[in-house]
N, C-alpha and C positions, 0 to 999 in steps of 0.2 A: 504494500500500500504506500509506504512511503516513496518508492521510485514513483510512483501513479501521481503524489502531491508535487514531488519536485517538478515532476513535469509539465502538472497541470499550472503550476507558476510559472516558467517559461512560455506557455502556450496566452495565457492569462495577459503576459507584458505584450504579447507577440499580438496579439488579437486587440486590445488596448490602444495599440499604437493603429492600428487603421480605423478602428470603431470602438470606441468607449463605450458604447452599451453592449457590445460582445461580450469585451473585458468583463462588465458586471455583471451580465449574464454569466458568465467561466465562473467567477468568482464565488455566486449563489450557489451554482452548481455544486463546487466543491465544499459548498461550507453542508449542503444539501447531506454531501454524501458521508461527511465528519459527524454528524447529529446522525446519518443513519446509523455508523460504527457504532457512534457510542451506544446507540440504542439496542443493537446488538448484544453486543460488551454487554449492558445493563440484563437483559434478557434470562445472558449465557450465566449469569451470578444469582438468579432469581431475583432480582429487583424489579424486574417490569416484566410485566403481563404479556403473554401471547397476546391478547387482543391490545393492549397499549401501543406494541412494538410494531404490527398490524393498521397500525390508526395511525403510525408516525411515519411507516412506509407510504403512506398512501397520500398524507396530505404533504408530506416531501414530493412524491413525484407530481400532483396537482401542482404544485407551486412550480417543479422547475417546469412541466410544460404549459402554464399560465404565463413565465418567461419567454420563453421560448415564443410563444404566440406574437406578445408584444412587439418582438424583435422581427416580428415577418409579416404584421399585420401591413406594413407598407406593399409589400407583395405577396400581397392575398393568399399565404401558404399558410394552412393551418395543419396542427398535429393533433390528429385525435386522442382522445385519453388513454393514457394509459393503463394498459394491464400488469397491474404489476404483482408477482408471485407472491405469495405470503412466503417469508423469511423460514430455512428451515430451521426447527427446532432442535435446540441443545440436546445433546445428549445427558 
């Protein structure tokens, strides 16, 4: 995961420099996927609920493809919702 962040911060500056709401579209994105981890993490230890960690999958990816929309509402591309898997379960 961490090579995936380093990257996503070069990509992040790279994307920035020609379109500043890319950049913060990247940026949501990653922060997106840091709050899924932890919620993971939180899961894998019994501190959060299957149905919790379920409800934070889900209004995570709403969020990033409600970004994502914004970002292409100027040329009429939209992303339909996502299907997003329920997380699997800790052993």
């Amino acid at each position: 995961m961490q090579g995936a962040e380093a990257a996503g911060v070069v990509g992040i500056g790279v994307a920035a420099a020609v379109d500043p709401r890319v950049g913060v579209a990247l940026q949501a994105a990653q922060l997106s996927m840091q709050i899924i981890n932890a919620g993971t993490q939180l899961n894998a230890m019994g501190k959060m609920s299957d149905a919790d960690l379920l409800s934070l999958w889900s209004s995570r990816g709403a969020a990033m493809v409600a970004e994502h929309n914004s970002l292409f509402d100027d040329n009429l591309i939209q992303t339909p919702p996502p299907v997003i898997p329920a997380p699997a379960k800790a052993a």
